[in-house]
N, C-alpha and C positions, 0 to 999 in steps of 0.2 A: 553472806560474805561482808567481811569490814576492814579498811584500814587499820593497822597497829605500825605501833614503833618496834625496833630487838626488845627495848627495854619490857615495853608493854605487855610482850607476848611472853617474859619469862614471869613479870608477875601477875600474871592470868593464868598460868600452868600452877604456879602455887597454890593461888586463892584456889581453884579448883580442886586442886589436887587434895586441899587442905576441907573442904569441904566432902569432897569425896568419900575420904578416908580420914577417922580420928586420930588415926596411930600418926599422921605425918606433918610435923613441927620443923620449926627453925629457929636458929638460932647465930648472934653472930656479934661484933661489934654495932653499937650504934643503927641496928636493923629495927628495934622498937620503935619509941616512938617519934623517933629521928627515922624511922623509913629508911635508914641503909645512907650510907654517902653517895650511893649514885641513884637512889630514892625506889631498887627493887621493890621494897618490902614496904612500900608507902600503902597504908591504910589497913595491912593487914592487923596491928595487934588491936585496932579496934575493933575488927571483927572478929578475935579471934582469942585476946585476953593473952595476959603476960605468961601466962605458963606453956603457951603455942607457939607466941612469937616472943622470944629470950633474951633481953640484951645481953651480950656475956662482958666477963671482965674481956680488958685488952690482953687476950692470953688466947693464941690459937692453939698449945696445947691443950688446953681446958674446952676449946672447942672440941675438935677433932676427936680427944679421947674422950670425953661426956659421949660424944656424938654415936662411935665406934662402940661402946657397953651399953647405951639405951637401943642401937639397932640389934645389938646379940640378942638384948632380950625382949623384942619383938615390936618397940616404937620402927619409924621410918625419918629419921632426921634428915633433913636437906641444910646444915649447916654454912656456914657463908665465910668464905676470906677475902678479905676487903680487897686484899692487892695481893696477884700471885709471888710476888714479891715475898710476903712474910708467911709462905706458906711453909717455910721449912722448919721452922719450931713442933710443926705437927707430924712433920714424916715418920716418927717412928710407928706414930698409930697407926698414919696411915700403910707403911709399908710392912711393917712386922706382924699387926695384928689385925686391920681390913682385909689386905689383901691376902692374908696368909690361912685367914681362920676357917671358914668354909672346907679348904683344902686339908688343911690340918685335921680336924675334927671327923672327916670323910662323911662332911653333907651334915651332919649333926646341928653345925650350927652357921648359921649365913648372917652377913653383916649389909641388909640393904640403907645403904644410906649414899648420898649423895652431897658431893662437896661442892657449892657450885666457889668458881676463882674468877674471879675481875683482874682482865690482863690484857695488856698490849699497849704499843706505841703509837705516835702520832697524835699524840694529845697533850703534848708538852710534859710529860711525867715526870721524864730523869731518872737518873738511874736505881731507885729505889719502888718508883709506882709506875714503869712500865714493862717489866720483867714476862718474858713467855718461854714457861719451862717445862710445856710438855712432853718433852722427851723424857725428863726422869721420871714419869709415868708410864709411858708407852713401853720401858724398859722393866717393868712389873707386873708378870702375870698375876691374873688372879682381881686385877682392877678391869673397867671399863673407862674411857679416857674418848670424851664425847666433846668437839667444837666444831659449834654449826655456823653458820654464814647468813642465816637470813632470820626473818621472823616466825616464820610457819614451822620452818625445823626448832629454833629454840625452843619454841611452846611444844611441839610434838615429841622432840627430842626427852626434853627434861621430865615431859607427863611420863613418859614409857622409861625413863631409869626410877623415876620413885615408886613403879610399881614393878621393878626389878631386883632381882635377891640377893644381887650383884653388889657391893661398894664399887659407885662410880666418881669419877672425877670431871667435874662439867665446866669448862671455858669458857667464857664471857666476853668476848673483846670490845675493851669502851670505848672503843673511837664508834663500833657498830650500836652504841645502845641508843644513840638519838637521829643517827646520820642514815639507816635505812629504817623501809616501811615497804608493806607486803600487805593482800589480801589473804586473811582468813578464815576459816569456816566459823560457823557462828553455837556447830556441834562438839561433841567432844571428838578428840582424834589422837593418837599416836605414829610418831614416826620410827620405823623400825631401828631398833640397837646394830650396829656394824653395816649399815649398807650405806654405801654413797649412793650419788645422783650425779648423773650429767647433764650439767647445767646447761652446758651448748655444744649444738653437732659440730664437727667437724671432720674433715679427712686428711689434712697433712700432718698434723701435731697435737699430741694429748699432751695437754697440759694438767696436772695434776696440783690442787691448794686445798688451804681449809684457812674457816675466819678471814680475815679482812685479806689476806691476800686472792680468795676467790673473786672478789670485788676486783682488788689490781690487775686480774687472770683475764676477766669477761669485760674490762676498758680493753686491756691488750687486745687481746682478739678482735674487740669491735673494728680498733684501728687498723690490726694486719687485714681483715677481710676486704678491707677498701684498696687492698694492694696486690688482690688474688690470695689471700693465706689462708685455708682457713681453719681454725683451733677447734678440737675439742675439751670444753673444760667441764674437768670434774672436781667435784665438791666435795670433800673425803667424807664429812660429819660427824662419823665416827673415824678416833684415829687407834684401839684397840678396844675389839677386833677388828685389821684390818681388811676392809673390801677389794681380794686381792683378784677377785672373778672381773670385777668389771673393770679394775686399772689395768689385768692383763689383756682383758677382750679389748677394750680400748689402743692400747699400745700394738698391737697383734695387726689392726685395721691401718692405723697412721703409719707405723715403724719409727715415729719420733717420740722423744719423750724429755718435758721439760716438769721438772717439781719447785713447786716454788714453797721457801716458809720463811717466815717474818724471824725466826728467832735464828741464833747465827751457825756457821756450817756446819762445823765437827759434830761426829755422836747426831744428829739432830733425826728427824721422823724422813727427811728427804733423802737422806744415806741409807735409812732401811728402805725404806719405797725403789732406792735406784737399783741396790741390790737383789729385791725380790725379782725384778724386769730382767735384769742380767741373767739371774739362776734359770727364771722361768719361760722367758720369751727370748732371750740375746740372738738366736737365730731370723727374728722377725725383725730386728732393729736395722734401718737405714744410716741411721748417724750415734755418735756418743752420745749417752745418755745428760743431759745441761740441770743444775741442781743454781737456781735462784736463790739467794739467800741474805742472810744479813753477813758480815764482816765477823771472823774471831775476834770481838772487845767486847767487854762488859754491856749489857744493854742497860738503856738507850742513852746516849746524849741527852745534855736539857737545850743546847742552843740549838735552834729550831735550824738553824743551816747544818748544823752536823746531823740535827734528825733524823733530817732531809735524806740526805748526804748515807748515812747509817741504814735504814728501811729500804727492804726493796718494793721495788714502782711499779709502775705499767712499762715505762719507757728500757728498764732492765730485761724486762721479761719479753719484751719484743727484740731487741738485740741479742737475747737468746735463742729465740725464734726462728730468727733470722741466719743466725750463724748457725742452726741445727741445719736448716732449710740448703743452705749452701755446702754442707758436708761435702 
């Protein structure tokens, strides 16, 4: 077992992965020999030569679609978008002909490739480089839509979708790429596609996150525990397909349920999760279901006080808690 960073453990799932298997390259903005803006892809194209690791033009179309016709015919591209931000110049690949072609084709032909996106706030962004827009994923069958929370899932996560046959779309949140660090194994591993983890027991409130808010989930908790509360949080990791076995056994035990996500309410993955509880468990629930979230505005602020002010916290998600708790 070793120490890693988030960062560390997704470019050790590469190198590996790239080592592993010849078929699986990348490519991306300034990922060469600039290492990536947030220094993923540092060291790789020395090891690995320009035709493996790709500077591309500043064109995420040319990404995505390159990416999308080298996986039909049978490469494994892990493509890269700086900021989820500019990830919509590529949707059509992504949605029209990733997610669609497998399906279409009836198995003939499969598009495994793997998007990874650098997103999230709290790091001064502004409203162009802190953007989290998983929900217009999660709202696309036919994708895998993977954000993990710690170091050990990044690296296991990202290993097990590039050996999947699936187009996945894999979340990065950069406030997590240098501010956590985890022991992990020293062998090769995988961590399963669509299942969460519960991060911590508890018995009065399942609190339900993914990315940086499972971090915000497991402060909270810490603090209600000292007040007699105590939470159970789960980890989603994957947000489609979702793991809807263990947030319903979870919910079924507590009768509470709080969801919390960084990105803001409407439409968003905490409106389907609250819905699913209603449909499936509503009979087990003690109080309303409490959905933690960011505000309907544009994300994010760049003044560090409306940041602030914007992101939900620890100290949200316990006043949530708490007013579940008092139902």
């Amino acid at each position: 077992m070793r120490t890693v960073t988030f960062i560390e453990a997704i470019t050790e799932a590469m190198k590996e992965e790239m080592e592993r298997d010849e078929r699986v390259y990348v490519i991306g903005e300034d990922i060469g020999i600039y290492g990536g803006v947030f220094k993923a892809t540092r060291g790789l194209q020395s090891l690995f030569g320009p035709m493996r690791v790709i500077d591309s033009p500043l064109s995420e179309n040319l990404i995505v679609g390159s990416s999308v016709g080298a996986a039909a015919m049978g490469l494994r591209p892990v493509p890269e978008i700086q900021f989820s931000d500019f990830i919509t110049p590529g949707m059509d690949q992504i949605i029209q002909q990733a997610a669609k072609l497998r399906y279409r084709s009836g198995g003939s032909f499969s598009v495994p490739l793997v998007i990874r996106v650098c997103c999230g706030g709290e790091v001064g962004g502004g409203l162009y480089h802190s953007q989290i827009n998983e929900a217009w994923f999660v709202h696309c069958p036919g994708l895998v839509v993977i954000a993990p929370a710690f170091p050990y899932d990044a690296k296991g996560l990202l290993k097990a979708a590039i050996r999947d046959e699936n187009p996945c779309i894999y979340f990065e949140h950069k406030k997590l790429y240098r501010s956590i660090k985890q022991e992990i194994p020293d062998t090769d591993f995988t961590v399963p596609l669509g299942k969460a983890e519960i991060k911590r027991k508890g018995k009065d409130v399942t609190i339900v996150a993914y990315m940086l808010m499972v971090h915000k989930s497991l402060e909270a908790a810490e603090k209600l525990a000292k007040e007699g509360i105590e939470c159970e949080v789960i980890d989603m990791r994957t947000l489609l397909p979702i793991d809807k076995e263990t947030i319903l056994e979870s919910v079924k035990k507590t009768g509470r349920a709080i969801i919390v996500q960084e990105a803001p309410k409407t439409g968003g993955v905490a409106g389907e999760l609250s819905a699913i509880i209603t449909e499936e468990a509503f009979e087990y629930l003690d109080a309303p279901i409490k959905r933690v979230t960011a505000p309907d505005t544009p994300p994010i602020p760049f003044s560090p006080p409306m940041e602030h002010f914007w992101l939900p916290n620890a100290d949200k998600i316990i006043k949530a808690v708490k007013e579940t708790m008092a139902y």
